[in-house]
C-alpha positions in Angstrom: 482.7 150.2 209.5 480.1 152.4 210.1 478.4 153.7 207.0 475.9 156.2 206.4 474.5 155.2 202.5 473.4 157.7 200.2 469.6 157.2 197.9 468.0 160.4 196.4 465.2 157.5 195.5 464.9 154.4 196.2 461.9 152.8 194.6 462.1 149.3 195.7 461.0 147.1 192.7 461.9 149.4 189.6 465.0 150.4 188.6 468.5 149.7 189.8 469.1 152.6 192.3 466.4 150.9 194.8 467.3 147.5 194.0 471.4 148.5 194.8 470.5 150.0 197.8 468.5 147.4 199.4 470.9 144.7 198.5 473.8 146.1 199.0 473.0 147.5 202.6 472.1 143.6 203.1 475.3 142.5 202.3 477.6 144.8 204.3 475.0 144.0 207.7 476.1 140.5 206.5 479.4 141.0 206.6 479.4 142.6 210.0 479.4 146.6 209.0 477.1 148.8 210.5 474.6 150.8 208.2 472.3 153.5 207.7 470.6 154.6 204.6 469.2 158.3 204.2 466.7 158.2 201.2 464.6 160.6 199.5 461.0 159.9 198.0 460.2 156.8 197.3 461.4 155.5 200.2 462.9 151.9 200.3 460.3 149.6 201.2 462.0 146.8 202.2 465.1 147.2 203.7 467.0 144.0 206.0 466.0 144.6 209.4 469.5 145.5 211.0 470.1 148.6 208.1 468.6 151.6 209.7 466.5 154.0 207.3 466.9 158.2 207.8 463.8 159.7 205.6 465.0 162.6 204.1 462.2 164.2 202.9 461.9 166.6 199.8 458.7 168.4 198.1 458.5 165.1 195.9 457.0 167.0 193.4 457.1 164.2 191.0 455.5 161.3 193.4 452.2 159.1 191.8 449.6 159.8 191.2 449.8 163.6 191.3 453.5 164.2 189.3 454.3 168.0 188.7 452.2 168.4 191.7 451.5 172.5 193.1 453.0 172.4 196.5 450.7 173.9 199.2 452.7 177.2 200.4 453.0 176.0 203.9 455.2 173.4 202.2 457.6 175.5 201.3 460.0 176.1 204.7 463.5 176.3 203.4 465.8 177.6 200.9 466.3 174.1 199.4 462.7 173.9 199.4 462.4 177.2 197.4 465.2 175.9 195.2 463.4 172.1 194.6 460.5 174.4 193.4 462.2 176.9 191.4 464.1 174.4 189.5 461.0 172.0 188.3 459.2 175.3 187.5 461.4 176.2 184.9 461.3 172.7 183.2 464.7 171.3 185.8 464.8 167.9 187.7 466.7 169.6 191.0 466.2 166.0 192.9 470.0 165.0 192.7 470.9 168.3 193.9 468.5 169.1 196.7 468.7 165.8 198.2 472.8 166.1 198.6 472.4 169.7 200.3 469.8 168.0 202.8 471.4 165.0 203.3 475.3 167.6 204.3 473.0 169.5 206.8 471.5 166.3 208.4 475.2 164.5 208.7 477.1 167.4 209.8 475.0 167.2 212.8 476.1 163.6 213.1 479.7 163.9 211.9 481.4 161.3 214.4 478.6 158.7 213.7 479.8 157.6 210.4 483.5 156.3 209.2 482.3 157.0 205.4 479.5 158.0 203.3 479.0 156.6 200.1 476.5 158.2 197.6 474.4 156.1 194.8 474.2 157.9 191.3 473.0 161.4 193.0 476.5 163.2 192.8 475.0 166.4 194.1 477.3 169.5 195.0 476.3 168.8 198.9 478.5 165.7 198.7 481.7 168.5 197.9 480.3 169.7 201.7 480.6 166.1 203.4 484.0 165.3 202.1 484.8 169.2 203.2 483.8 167.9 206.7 486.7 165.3 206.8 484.5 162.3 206.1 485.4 160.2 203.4 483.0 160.1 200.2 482.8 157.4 197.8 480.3 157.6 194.7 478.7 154.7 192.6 478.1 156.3 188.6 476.0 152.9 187.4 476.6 155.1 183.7 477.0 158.7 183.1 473.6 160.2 182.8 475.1 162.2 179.6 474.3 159.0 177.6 470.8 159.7 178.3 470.7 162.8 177.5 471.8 162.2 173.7 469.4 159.2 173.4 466.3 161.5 175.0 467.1 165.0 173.3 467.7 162.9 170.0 463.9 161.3 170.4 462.5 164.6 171.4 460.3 166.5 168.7 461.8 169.6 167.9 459.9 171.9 170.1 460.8 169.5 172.9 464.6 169.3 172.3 465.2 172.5 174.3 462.8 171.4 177.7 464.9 168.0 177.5 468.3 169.6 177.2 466.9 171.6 180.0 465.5 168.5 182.6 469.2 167.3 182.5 471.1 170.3 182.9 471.9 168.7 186.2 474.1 166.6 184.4 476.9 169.2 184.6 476.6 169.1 188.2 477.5 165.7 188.3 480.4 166.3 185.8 481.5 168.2 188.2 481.4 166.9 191.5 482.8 163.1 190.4 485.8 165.3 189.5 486.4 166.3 192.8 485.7 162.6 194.5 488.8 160.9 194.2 486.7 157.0 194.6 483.8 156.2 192.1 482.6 152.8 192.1 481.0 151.7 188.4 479.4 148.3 187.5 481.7 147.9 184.1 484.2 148.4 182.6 482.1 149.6 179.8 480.3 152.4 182.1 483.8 153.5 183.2 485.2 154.3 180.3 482.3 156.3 179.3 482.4 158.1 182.4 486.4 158.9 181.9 485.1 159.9 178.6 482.0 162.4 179.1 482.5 163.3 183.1 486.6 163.8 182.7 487.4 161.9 185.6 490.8 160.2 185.8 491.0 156.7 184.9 492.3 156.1 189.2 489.3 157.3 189.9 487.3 154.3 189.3 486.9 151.0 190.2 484.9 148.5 188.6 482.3 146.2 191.1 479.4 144.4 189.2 476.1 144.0 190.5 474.8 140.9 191.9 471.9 138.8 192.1 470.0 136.8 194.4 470.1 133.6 192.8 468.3 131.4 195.5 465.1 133.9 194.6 465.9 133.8 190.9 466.5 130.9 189.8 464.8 128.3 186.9 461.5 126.9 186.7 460.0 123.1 186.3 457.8 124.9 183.1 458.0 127.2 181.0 455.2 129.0 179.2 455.9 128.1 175.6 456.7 131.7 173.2 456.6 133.6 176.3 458.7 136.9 175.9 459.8 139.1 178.9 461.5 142.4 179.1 461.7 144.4 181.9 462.3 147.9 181.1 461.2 152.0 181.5 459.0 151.1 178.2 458.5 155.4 177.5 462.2 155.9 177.6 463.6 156.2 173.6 467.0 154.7 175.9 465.4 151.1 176.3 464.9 150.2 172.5 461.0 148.8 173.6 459.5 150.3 170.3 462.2 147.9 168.1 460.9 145.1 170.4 457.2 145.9 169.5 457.7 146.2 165.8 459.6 142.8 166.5 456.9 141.0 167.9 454.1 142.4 165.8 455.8 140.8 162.9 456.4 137.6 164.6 452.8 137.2 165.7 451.9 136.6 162.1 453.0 133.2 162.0 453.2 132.3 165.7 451.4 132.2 168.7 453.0 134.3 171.5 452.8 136.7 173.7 455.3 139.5 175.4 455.1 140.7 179.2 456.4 144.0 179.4 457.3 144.9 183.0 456.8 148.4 183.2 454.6 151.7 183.7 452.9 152.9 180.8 452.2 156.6 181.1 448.5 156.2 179.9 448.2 157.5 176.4 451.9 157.8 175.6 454.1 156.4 173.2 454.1 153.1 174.1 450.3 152.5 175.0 450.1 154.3 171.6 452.2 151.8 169.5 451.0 148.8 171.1 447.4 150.0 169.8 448.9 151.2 166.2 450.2 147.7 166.1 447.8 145.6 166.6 449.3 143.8 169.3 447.4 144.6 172.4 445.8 141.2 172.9 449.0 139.5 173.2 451.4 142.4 175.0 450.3 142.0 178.8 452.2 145.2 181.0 452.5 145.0 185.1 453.9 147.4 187.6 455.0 146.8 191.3 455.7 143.6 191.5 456.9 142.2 194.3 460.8 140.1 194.3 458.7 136.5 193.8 456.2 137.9 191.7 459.1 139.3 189.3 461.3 135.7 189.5 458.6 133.7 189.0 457.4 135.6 185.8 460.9 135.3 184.3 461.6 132.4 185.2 458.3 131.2 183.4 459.4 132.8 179.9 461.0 131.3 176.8 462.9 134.1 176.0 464.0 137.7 177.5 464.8 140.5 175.5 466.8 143.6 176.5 466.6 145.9 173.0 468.3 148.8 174.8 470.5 151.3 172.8 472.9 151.6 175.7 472.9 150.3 179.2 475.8 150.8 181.9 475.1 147.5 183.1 471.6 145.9 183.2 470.1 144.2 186.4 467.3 142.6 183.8 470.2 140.3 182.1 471.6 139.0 185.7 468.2 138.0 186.9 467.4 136.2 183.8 470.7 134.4 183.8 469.6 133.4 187.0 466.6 132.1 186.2 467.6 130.3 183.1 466.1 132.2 180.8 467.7 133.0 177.3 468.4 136.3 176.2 467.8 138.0 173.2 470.1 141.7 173.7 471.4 144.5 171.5 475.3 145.0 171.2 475.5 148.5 173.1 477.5 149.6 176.3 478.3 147.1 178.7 475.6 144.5 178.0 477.9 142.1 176.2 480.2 142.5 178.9 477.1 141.5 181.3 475.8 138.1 179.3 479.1 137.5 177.6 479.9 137.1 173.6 477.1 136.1 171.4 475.9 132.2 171.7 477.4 131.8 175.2 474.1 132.5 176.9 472.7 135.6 175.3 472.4 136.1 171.6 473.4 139.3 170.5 471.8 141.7 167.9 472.7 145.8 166.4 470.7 148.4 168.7 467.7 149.3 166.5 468.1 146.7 164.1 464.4 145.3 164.0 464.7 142.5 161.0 467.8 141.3 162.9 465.9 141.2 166.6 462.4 139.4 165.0 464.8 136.7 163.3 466.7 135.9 166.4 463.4 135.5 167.9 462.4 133.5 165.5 464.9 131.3 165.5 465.0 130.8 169.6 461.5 130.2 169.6 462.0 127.7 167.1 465.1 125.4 169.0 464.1 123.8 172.1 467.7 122.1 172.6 468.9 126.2 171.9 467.1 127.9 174.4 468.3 125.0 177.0 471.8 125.0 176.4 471.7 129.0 176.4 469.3 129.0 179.4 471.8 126.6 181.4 474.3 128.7 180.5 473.1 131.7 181.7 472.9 130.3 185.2 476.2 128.8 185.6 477.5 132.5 184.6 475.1 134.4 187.0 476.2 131.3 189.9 480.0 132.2 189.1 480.1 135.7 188.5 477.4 137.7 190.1 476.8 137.5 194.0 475.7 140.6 196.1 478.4 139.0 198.9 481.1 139.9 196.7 479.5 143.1 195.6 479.6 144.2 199.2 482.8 142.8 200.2 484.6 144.8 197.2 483.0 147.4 198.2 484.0 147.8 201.4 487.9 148.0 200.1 486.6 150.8 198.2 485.7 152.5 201.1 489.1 151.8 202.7 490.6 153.0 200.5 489.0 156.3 200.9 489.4 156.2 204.5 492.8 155.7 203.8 493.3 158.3 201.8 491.4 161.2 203.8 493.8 159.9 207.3 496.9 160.8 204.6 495.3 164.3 203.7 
């Protein structure tokens, strides 16, 4: 098949949308389909050398170092353009939507190039002008962004509440389009019944395909380094549950000696950089950014324990890899990461979301049983070996996409 793949961004080593893209596109040159991805800003890095990459290029008006950056007025050529500025001007994210409406222009011009077009997490209303075109669109939701929003506005400060509510009025948008897409791809069961639930979407609508990992690159180490933590996470968003993992290891540090490495971007000065100082813990609480596949396996790999304190998650990449690697996990009971790791004891223990006396004495305990953190560390990787492979990803994804091309020859 040939397939033209969807990315408003596609950061390469943070966050799932990069990571999905770049593996996924792997897998289907693997098994023999032919594909291009169109990205916006950040652009994929590192893509497999037979998956083409089409730069579709915005304002990126939120790119580093210079976020919420004045555009010069050359820069400004189009009525997208115009819109993209408009939009974060009065306190909107307009990405999702901009990049869908330059991404219909670009592949109308190449209509007969592609047998189907499949969109990660961006649902913007220029997908409604693709399908319109007679090519069949299929849609991965990794978890309604309308979970989000509840965590976020909920965190805000009160003068805030109103400029979050506002950042994620694209949300409706989304609602709105997965409607009208009759093939959504999700990565649980868990994050499809929430999107049924807050995007209205018929049940038929989606079909369940897990992520996968690679688990010759992540995989266990000889040594490990002994009350090591790791959690990989966006550390400033209220979502991810870091601040309950900080209070955790603040009070275990009093009778231990450890250490947590928190892979993630601290905004300097924010909430997190803030608490790590109000805490005490800043000797022992080591942050990194950027890091390359190896770099990120072997620093899980090395660690005792990870922890994934997130109040929801619609799947979690984090709890694969460390499966893979052998490394225990300490995770809250919220959205689908029980469903991830499995029940509590297999090879995750499981805590309540937010529940910090609960998450420092799990830690405590793990820390404190060798023969536990083996046998929950062994199990991890049979489950990743068994469950989780980006070959079968791929593979059920493609009969997704049949099944859309199926259904558009019917029309």
């Amino acid at each position: 098949m040939r397939i033209a793949l969807l990315s408003y961004r596609s950061k390469t080593h943070c966050g799932g949308q990069g990571v999905y893209v770049r593996h996924l596109s792997r897998g289907l040159v693997e098994l023999g389909h032919d594909v291009e991805v169109f990205s916006g800003q950040p652009y994929p890095e590192v893509l497999d050398p037979r998956v083409r990459l089409t730069k579709v290029p915005s304002l990126d008006l939120y790119r580093e170092p210079d976020p919420f950056r004045i555009p010069m007025p050359n820069e400004i050529k189009t009525r997208i353009d115009l819109q993209e500025l408009l939009t974060t001007w009065t306190a909107g994210f307009p990405e999702p939507k901009t990049f869908s409406m330059r991404a219909a222009r670009l592949l109308a011009e190449r209509r007969d190039e592609f047998d189907v077009v499949h969109d990660n997490q961006c649902l913007g209303t220029g997908l409604l002008t693709i399908a319109a075109s007679g090519l069949p669109v299929v849609a991965t939701v990794h978890h309604p962004i309308t979970r989000d929003r509840v965590l976020d506005v909920a965190a805000a400060k009160w003068w805030r509440k109103p400029l979050v509510r506002r950042w994620y009025g694209f949300a409706e948008m989304q609602k709105i389009v997965a409607r009208q897409i009759p093939e959504l791809l999700t990565v649980s069961t868990t994050s499809a019944a929430d999107i049924a639930e807050d995007f209205a979407v018929d049940a038929d609508q989606l079909h369940v395909v897990p992520l996968g990992v690679d688990t010759e690159l992540f995989k266990p180490a000889q040594q490990r380094v002994r009350n090591r933590i790791i959690a990989i996470a966006s550390a400033d968003v209220p979502l991810k549950g870091v601040s309950h993992l900080l209070h955790a290891v603040a009070r275990l540090r009093i009778e231990r000696d450890l250490e947590l490495q928190l892979v993630a971007k601290l905004e300097p000065n924010g909430p997190t950089e803030k608490l790590i100082a109000e805490l005490g813990i800043s000797d022992i609480v080591h942050s990194s950014s950027g890091l390359s596949d190896s770099e990120l396996a072997s620093l899980l790999a090395s660690a005792e324990v990870a922890c994934i304190p997130s109040l929801y998650e619609g799947f979690s990449l984090p709890a694969v890899e460390a499966m893979a690697s052998g490394t225990p996990i300490v995770a809250s009971r919220a959205g689908a990461l029980p469903e991830v790791v499995g029940s509590d004891g297999e090879c995750a223990r499981l805590v309540r979301p937010a529940d910090v006396d609960e998450l420092t004495n799990v830690l405590g305990e793990l820390l404190d049983s060798p023969l536990e953190l083996r046998r929950l560390g062994d199990n991890g990787r049979r489950r990743a070996l068994e469950v989780f492979s980006w070959e079968s990803v791929a593979a059920q994804t493609v009969a997704v996409y049949q099944r859309a091309c199926e259904r558009v020859a019917t029309c």
